[in-house]
N, C-alpha and C positions, 0 to 999 in steps of 0.2 A: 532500194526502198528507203525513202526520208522517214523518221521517225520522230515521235516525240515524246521523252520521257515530262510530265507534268509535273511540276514544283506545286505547294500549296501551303497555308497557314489555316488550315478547319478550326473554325471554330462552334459555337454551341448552337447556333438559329439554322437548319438545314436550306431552308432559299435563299439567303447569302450563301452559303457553300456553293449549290448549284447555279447562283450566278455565277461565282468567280470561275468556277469551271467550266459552265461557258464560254464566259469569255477569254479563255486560255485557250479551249480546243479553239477555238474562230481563227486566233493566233495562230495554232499548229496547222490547220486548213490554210490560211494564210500564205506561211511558206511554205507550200507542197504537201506536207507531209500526208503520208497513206494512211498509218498507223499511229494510234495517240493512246497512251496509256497515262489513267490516273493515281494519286495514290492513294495508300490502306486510308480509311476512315474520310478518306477524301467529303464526305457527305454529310460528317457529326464527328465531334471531337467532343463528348461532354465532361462534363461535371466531375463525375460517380461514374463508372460503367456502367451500374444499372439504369442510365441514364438512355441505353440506347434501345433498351427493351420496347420504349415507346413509340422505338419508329422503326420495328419489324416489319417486312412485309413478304408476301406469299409471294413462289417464284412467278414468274409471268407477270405479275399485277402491286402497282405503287407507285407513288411517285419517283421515287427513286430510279428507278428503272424503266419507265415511262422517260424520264429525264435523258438517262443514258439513249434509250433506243432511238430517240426523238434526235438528238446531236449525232449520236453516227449517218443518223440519215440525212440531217441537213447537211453536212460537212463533207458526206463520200466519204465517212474515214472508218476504217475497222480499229474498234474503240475498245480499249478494257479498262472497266470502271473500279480499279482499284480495289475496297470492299464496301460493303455496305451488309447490314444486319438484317439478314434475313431467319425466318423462323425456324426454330428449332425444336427437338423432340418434345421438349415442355417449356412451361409458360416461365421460367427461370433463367433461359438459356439463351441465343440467340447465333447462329452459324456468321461467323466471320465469310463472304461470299465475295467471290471476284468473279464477274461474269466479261463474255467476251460478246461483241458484236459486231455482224457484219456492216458495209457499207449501205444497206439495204435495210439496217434497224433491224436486224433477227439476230435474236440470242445465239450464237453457235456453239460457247463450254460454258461452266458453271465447275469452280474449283473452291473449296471450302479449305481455310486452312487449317493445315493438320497439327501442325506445331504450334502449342499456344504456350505464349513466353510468361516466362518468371524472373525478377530479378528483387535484389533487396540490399543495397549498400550500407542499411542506414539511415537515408534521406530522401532516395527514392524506395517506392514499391510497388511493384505492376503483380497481380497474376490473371493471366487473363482466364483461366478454367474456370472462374467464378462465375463468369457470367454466358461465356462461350463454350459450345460444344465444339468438339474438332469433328475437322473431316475424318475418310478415312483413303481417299482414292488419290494416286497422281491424274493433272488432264492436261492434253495437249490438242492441239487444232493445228488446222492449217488455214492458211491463208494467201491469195493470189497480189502480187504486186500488178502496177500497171503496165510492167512488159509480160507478164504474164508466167513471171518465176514463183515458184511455190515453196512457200518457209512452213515449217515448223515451228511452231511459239507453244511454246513449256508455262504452266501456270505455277504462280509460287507467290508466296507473302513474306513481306519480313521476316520474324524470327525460323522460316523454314531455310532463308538462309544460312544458318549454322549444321544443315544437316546433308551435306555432299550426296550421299548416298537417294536424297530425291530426287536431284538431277540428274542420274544416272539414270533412274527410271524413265525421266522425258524425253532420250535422245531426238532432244529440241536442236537445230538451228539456232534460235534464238530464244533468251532463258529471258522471263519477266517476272520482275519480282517488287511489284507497289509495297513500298515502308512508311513506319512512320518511326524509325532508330530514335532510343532517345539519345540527348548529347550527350553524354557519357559515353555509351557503345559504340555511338555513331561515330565519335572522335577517336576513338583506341582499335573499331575492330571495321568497318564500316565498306571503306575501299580496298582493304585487303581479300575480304572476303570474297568481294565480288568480282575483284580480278581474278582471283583463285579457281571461280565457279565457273569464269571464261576458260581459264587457260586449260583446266581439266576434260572439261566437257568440249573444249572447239567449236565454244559458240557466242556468237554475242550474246550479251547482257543485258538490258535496260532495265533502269530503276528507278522510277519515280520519288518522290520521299516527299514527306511533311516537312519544311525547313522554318523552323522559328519561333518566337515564343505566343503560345495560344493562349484564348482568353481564359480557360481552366487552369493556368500556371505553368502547365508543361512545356520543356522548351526539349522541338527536335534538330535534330541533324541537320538535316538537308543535303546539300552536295548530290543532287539528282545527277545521276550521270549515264553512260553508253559505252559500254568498252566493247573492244572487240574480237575475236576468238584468240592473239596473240596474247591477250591480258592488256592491250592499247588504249585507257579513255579517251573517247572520240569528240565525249564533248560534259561539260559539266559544268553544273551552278554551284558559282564557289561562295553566292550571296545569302544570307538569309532572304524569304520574302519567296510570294509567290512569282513563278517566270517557267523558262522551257528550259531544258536541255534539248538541243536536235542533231543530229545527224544521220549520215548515210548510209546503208547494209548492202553490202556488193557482196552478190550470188561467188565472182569469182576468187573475193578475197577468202572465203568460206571452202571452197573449194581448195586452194590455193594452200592454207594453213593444214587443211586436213590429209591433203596429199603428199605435204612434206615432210608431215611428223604424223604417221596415222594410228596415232596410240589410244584409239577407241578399238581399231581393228587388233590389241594387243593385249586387250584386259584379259586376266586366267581369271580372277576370283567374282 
């Protein structure tokens, strides 16, 4: 199965966003690819966090997701749209949402992330529980390639990647996890992490990320990449700027790794 992790630079006008996303999934359709995953905030990077309270919307119904369903269906591609703010318990909050769809434009998971980061050097200072409610559930789906092999894909956000113990939950196949790391984190902890999350769990990876400096000031990571159960990146944007990472997922290298070292089938605790 050809995939595409999506590179981005969001910035603060939400119909620029969802052009440039556009025309990247066109891209991803382009060369093949089945599956295209965006990244966290792919849709509004503002100001203020509470900046994003103004473009909530109710699950099923928004442009947002209107947007999403509409592109998985043009393109044939089962799509996960990174996150987008959808409504939360009160009018203060707003759920960090990564929804998943089929080639067909139908919603199939909705994962809320559960891990909302904190960090404070100094010079930066993120939290996101100010404005964000967390989830509270792992979601995983499945999904058919077009030989008709069946994955597993694990939902996950940025800062949930510091937390091993979720992916154990997903016994995903294939682990997706939309960022937007800032350069700090992104450059000290970023790629290790996520080979980590490969090589422990015996599944691929793909990560989308935010790469570069947006118009709010923030500068992120980037380095979107695709490793594979061995902890191998198969493919990676080593540029700032929006663009694809792409590469291939064979059923039997998945096989193959888990056969040889079967140390899911070895966990006591």
């Amino acid at each position: 199965m050809k995939i595409a992790a999506v590179q981005m630079v969001s910035g603060t006008r939400l119909q620029d966003n969802l052009a440039a996303a556009g025309r990247l999934l066109a891209q991803a359709a382009a060369q093949g690819c089945e599956l295209a995953v965006l990244p966290e905030n792919f849709c509004f990077m503002g100001h203020v966090d509470t900046d994003k309270l103004a473009l909530r919307e109710r699950p099923g119904d928004g442009p947002v997701q209107e947007f999403l369903a509409a592109a998985a269906r043009a393109h044939g591609l089962w799509l996960v749209g990174g996150t987008l703010p959808l409504a939360a318990g009160d009018g203060e909050h707003v759920r960090s949402t990564s929804l998943a769809f089929s080639p067909h434009g139908e919603c199939v998971a909705r994962y809320d992330k559960i891990h909302l980061f904190r960090f404070d050097n100094g010079r930066e200072r993120y939290d996101e529980a100010r404005v964000t409610e967390p989830g509270v559930a792992p979601v995983a789906f499945e999904l058919s390639d077009r030989s008709g092999t069946r994955w597993r894909a694990g939902l996950s956000v940025c800062y949930d990647l510091r937390f091993p113990e979720l992916y154990r939950e997903l016994h995903a196949d294939l682990l997706l996890v939309p960022s937007a790391f800032t350069h700090v984190t992104g450059q000290a902890h970023w790629e290790p992490l996520l080979r980590a999350r490969a090589i422990e769990n015996l599944a691929y990876v793909a990560a989308p990320a935010q790469g570069g400096l947006h118009e709010n000031g923030r500068r992120t990571w980037g380095h979107s990449l695709v490793a594979d159960p061995w902890g191998v990146v198969l493919a990676e944007r080593r540029d700032d700027g929006e663009g694809l990472a792409v590469a291939t997922l064979e059923a039997e290298r998945l096989a193959q790794v888990r056969g040889q070292l079967p140390a899911l089938e070895h966990r006591v605790l």
